[in-house]
ZALOBA-194163 format. One record per atom (N, C-alpha, C, O): residue number from 0; y, z, x. Coordinates in nm, 3 decimals, m for minus. Example, Ala and Ser with C-alpha at 12.3 -4.5 7.8 and 13.67 -1.06 7.14 Angstrom:
% ZALOBA-194163
  loro       py       pz       px
     0   m0.569    0.780    1.319
     0   m0.450    0.780    1.230
     0   m0.330    0.780    1.320
     0   m0.332    0.846    1.424
     1   m0.225    0.708    1.285
     1   m0.106    0.714    1.367
     1    0.003    0.787    1.290
     1    0.114    0.804    1.341
//
This chain:
% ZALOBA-194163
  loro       py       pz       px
     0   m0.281    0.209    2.747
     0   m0.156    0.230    2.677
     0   m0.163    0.363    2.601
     0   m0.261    0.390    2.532
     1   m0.033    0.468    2.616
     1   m0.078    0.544    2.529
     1    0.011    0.528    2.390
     1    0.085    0.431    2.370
     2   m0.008    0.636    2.296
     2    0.049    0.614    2.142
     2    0.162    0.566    2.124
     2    0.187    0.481    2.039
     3    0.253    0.623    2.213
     3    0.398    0.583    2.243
     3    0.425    0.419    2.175
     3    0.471    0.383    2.067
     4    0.356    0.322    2.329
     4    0.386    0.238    2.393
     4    0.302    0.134    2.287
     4    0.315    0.012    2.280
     5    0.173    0.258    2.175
     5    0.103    0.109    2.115
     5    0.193    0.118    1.971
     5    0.208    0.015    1.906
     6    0.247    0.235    1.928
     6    0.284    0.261    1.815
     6    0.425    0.145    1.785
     6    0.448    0.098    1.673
     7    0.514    0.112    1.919
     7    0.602    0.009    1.974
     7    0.535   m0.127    1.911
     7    0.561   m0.183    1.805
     8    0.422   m0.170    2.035
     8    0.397   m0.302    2.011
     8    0.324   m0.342    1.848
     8    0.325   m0.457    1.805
     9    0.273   m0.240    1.783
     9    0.185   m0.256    1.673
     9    0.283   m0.208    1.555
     9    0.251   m0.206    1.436
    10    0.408   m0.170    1.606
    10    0.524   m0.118    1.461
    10    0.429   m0.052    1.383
    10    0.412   m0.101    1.271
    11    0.347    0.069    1.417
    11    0.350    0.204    1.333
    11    0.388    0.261    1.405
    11    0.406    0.252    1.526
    12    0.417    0.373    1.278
    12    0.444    0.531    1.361
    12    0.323    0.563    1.403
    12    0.214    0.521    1.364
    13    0.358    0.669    1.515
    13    0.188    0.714    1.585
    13    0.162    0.785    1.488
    13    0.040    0.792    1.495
    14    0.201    0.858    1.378
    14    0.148    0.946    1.280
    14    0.023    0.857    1.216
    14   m0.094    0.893    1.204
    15    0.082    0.738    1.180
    15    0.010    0.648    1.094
    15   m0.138    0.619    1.184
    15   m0.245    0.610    1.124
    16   m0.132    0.607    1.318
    16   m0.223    0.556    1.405
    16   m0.309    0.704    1.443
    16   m0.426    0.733    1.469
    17   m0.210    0.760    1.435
    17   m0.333    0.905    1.441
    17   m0.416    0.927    1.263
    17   m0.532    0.968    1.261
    18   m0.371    0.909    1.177
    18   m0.424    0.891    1.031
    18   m0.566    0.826    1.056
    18   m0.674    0.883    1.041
    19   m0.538    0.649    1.114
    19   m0.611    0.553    1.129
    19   m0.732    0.595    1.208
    19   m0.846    0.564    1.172
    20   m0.705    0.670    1.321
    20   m0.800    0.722    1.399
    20   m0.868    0.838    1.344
    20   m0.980    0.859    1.390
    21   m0.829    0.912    1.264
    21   m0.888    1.000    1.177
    21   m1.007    0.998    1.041
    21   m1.086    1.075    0.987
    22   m0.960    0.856    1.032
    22   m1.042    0.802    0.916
    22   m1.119    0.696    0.959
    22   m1.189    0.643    0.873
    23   m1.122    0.656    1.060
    23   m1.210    0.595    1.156
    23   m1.191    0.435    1.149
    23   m1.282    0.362    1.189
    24   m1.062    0.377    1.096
    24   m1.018    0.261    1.158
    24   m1.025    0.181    1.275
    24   m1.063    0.067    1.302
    25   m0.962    0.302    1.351
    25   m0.977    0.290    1.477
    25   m1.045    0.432    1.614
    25   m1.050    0.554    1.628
    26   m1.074    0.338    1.666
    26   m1.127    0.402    1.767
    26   m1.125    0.407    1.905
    26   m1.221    0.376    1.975
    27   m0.972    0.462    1.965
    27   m0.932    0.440    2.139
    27   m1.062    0.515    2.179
    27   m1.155    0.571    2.120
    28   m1.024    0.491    2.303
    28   m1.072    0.536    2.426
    28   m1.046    0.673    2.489
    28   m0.956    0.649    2.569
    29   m1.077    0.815    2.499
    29   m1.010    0.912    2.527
    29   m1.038    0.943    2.664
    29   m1.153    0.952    2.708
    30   m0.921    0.962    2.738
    30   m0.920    0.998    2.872
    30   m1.006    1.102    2.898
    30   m1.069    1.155    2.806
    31   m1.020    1.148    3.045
    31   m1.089    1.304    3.037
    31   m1.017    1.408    2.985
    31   m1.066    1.503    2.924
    32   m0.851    1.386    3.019
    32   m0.793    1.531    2.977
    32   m0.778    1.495    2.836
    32   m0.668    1.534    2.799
    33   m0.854    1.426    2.722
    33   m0.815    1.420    2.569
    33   m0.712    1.336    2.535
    33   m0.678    1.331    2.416
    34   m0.653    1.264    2.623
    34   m0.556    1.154    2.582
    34   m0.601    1.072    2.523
    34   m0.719    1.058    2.556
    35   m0.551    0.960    2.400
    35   m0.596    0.847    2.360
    35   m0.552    0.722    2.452
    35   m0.443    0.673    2.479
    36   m0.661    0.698    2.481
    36   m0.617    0.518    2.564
    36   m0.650    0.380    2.493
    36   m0.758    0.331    2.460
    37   m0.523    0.336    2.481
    37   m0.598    0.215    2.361
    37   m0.571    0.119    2.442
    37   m0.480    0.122    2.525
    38   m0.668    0.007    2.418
    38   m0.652   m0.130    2.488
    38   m0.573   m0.240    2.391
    38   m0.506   m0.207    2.293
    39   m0.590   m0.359    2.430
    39   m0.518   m0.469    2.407
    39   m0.556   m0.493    2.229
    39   m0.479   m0.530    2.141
    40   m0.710   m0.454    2.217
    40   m0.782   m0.452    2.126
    40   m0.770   m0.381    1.991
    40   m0.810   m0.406    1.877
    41   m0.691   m0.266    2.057
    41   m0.676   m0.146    1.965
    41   m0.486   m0.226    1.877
    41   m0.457   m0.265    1.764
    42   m0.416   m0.215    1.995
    42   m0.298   m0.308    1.954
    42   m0.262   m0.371    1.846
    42   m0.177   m0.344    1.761
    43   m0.388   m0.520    1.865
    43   m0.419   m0.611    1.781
    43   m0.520   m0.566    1.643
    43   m0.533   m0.654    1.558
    44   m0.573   m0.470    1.624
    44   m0.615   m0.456    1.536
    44   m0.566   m0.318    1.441
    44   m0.619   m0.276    1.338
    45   m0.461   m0.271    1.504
    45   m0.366   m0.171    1.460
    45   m0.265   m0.273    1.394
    45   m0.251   m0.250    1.274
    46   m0.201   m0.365    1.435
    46   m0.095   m0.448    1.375
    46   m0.159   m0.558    1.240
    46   m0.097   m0.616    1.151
    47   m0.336   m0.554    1.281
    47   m0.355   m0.668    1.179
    47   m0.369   m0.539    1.024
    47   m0.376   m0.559    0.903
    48   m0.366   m0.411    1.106
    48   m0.382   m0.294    0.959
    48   m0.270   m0.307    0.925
    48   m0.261   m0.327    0.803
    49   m0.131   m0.303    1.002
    49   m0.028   m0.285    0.947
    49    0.045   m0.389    0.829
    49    0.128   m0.367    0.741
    50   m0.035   m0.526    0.877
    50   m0.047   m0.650    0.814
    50   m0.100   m0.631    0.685
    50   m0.044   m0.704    0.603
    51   m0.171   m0.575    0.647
    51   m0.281   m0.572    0.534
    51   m0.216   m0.468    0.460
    51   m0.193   m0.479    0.339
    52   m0.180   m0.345    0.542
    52   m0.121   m0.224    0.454
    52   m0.010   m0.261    0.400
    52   m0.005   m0.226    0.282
    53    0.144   m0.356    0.458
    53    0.229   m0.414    0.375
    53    0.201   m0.539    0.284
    53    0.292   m0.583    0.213
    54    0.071   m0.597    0.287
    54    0.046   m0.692    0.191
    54   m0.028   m0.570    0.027
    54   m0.028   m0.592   m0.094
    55   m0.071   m0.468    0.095
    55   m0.052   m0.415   m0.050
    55   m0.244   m0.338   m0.069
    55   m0.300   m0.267   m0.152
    56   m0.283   m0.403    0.059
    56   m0.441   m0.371    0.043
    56   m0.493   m0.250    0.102
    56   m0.487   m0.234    0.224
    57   m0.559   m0.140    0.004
    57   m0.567   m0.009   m0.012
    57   m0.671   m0.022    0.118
    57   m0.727   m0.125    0.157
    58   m0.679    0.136    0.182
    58   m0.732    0.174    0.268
    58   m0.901    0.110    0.288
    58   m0.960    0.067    0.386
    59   m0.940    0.127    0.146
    59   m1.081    0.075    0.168
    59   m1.113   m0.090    0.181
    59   m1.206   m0.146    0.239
    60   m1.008   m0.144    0.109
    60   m1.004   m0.271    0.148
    60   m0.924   m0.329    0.272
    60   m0.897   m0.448    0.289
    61   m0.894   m0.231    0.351
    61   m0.872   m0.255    0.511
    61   m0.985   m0.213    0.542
    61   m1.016   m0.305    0.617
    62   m1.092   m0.128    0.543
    62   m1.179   m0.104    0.569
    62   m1.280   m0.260    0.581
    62   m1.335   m0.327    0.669
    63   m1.265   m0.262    0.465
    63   m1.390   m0.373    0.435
    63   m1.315   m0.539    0.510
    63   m1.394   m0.621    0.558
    64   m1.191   m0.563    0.511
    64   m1.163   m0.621    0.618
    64   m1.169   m0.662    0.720
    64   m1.215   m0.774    0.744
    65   m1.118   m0.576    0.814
    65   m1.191   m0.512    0.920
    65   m1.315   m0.548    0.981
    65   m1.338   m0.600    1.090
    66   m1.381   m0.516    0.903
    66   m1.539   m0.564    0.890
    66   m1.567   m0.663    0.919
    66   m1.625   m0.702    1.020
    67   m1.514   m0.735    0.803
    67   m1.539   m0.888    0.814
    67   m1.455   m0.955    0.943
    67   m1.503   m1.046    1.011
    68   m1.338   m0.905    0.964
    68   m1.284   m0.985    1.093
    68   m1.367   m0.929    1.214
    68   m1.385   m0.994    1.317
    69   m1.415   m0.808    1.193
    69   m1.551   m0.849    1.357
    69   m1.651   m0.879    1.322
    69   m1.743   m0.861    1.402
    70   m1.677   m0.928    1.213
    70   m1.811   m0.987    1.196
    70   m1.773   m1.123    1.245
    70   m1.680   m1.144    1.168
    71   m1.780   m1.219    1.313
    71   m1.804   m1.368    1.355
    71   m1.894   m1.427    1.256
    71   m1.861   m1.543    1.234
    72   m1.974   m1.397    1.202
    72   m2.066   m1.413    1.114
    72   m2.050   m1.427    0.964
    72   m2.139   m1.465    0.888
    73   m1.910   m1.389    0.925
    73   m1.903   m1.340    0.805
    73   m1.876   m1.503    0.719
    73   m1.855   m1.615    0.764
    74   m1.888   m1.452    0.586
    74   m1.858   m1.560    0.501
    74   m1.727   m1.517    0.436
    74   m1.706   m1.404    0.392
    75   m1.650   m1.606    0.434
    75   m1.532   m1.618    0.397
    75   m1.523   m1.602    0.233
    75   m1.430   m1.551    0.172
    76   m1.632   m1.654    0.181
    76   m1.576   m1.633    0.037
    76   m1.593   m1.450   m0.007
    76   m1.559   m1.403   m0.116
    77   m1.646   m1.380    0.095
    77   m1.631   m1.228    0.070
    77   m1.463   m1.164    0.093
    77   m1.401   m1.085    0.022
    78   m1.421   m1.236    0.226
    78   m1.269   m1.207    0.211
    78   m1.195   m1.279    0.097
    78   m1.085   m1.236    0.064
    79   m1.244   m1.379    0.041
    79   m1.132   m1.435   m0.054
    79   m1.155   m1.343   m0.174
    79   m1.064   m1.301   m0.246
    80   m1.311   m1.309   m0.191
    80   m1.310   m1.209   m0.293
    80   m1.209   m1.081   m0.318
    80   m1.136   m1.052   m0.414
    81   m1.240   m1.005   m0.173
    81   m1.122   m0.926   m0.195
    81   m0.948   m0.926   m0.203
    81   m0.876   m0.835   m0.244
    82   m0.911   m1.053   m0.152
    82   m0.798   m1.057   m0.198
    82   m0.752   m1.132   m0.321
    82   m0.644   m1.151   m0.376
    83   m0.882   m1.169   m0.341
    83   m0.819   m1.257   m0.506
    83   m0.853   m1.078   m0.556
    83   m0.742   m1.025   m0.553
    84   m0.957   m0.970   m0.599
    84   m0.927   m0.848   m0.643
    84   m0.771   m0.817   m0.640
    84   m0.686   m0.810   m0.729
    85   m0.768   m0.806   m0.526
    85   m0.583   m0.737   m0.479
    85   m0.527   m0.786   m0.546
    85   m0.470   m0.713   m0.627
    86   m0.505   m0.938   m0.562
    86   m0.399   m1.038   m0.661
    86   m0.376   m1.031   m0.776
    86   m0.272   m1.060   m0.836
    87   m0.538   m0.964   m0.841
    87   m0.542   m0.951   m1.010
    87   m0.441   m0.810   m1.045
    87   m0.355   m0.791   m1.130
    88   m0.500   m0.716   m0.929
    88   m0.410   m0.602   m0.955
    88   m0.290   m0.581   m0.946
    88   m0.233   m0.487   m0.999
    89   m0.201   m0.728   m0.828
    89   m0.081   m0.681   m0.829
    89   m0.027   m0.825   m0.939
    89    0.086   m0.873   m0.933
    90   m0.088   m0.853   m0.992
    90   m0.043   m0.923   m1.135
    90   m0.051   m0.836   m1.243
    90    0.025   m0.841   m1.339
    91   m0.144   m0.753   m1.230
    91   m0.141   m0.686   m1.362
    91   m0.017   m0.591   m1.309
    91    0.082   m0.597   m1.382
    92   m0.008   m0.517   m1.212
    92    0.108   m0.466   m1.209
    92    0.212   m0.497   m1.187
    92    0.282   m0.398   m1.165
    93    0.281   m0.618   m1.179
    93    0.382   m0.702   m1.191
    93    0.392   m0.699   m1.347
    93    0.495   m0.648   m1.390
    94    0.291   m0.752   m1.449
    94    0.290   m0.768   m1.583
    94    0.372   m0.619   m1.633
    94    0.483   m0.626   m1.685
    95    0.300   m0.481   m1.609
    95    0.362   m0.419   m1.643
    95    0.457   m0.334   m1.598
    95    0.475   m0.223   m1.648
    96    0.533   m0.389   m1.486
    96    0.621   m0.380   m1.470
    96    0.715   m0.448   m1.534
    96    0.817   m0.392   m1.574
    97    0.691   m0.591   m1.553
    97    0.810   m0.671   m1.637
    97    0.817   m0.643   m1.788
    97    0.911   m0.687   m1.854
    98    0.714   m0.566   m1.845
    98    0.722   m0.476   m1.951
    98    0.781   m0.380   m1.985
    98    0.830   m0.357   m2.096
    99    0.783   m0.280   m1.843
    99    0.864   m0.146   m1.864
    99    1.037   m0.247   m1.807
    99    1.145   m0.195   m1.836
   100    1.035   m0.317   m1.767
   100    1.186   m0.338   m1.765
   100    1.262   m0.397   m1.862
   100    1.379   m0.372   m1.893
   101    1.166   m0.499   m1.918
   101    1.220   m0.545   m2.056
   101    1.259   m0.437   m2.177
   101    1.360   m0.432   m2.247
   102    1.128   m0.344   m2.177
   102    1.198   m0.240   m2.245
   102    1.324   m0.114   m2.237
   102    1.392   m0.050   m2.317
   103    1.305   m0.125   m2.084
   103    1.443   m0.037   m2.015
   103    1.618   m0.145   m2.060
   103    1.727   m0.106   m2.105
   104    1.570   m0.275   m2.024
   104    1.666   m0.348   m2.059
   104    1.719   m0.351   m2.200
   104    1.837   m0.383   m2.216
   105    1.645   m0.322   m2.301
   105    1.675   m0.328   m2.437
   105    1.746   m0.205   m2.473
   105    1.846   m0.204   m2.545
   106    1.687   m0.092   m2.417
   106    1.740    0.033   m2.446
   106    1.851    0.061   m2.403
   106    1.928    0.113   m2.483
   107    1.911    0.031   m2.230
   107    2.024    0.023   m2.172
   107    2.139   m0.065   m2.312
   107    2.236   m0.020   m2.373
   108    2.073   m0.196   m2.318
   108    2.164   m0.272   m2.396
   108    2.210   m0.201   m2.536
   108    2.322   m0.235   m2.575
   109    2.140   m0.107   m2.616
   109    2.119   m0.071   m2.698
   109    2.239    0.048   m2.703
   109    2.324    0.064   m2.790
   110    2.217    0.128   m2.574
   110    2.336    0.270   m2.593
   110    2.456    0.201   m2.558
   110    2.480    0.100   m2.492
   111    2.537    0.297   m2.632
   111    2.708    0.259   m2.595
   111    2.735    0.319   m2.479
   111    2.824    0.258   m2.419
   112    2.692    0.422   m2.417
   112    2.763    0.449   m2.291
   112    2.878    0.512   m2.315
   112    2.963    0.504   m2.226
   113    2.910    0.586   m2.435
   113    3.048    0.636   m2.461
   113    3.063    0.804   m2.402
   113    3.023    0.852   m2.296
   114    3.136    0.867   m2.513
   114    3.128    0.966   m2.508
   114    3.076    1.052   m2.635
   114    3.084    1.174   m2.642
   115    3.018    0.960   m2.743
   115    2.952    1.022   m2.847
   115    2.805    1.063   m2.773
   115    2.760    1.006   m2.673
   116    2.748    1.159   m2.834
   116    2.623    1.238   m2.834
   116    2.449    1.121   m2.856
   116    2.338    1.130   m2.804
   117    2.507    1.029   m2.950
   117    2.375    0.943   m2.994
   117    2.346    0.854   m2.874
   117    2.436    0.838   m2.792
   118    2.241    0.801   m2.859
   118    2.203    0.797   m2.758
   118    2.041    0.735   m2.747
   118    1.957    0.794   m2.678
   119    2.012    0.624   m2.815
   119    1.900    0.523   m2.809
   119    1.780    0.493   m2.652
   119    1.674    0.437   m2.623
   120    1.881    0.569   m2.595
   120    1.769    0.584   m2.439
   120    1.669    0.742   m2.465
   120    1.547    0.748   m2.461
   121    1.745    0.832   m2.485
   121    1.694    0.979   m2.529
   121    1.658    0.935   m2.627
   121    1.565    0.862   m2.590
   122    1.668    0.924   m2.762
   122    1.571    0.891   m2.829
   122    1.462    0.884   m2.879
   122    1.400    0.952   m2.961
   123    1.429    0.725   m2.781
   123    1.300    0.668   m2.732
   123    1.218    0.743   m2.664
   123    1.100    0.761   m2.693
   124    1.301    0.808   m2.535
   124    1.187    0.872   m2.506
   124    1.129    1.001   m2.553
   124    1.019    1.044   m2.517
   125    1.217    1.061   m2.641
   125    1.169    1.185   m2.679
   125    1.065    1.147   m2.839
   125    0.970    1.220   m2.868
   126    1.101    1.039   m2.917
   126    0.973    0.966   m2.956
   126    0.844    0.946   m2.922
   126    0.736    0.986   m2.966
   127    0.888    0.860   m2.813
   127    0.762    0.833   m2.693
   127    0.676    1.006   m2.667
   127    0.553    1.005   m2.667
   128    0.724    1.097   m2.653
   128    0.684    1.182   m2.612
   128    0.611    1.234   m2.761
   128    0.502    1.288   m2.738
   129    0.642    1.230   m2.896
   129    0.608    1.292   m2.980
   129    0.500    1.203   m3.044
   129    0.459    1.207   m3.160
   130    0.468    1.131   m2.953
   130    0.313    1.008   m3.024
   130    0.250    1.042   m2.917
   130    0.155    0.972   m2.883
   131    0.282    1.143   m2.846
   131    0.113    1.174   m2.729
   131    0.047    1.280   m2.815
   131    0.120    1.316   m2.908
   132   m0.075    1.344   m2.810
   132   m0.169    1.464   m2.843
   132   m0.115    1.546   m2.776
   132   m0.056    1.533   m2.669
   133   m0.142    1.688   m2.873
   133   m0.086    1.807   m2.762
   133   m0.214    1.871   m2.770
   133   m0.236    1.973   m2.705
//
């Protein structure tokens, strides 16, 4: 198959699959004239990246993935490790996200939206800005 036809069945762009092959994810098969030939193999383990990359898990922890799914051997509580990691991080960044919106929400609620000059969104942030170090 070439990039075309795997970039189709595996929903990346070939950009992404040439990335992957660059950083050594993956690894087709190259024709004599320099073509990439990927098998059934390459497919399936291009789509299980694409799987992992929209669940949120950074390059190295597709890496280390990876791993473990061709290891036959592997112990499972090493993959649960890394995605309970992933989970803490996208809780903590959920947390502060529902932080910066609560506070966006207060401030929105806060300005009138008129046509006077005052203005509790500017403000804040130009506050915010005058409690950093220069």
């Amino acid at each position: 198959m070439n990039i075309g036809d795997v970039s189709k069945h595996a929903g990346l762009p070939a950009k992404t699959i040439r990335y992957y092959e660059e950083i050594g994810l993956i690894a087709p098969q190259r024709d004599p004239n320099g073509y990439r030939r990927f098998r059934e193999a390459d497919v399936h383990r291009l789509a299980f990246l694409g799987r992992a990359r929209a669940l949120g898990f950074s390059i190295e922890d597709c890496r280390s993935l990876v791993r473990l799914y061709d290891d036959t051997d592997r112990a499972s509580a090493e993959v649960k490790r890394i995605a309970e990691q992933h989970l803490s991080r996208i809780d903590a960044k959920i947390a502060e996200l529902t932080e910066m919106r609560a506070t966006l929400s207060h401030l929105v609620s806060a300005c009138a939206g008129d046509d006077r000059p005052d203005c509790p969104i500017l403000a804040d942030l130009a506050a915010a800005g005058e409690a950093e170090p220069r």
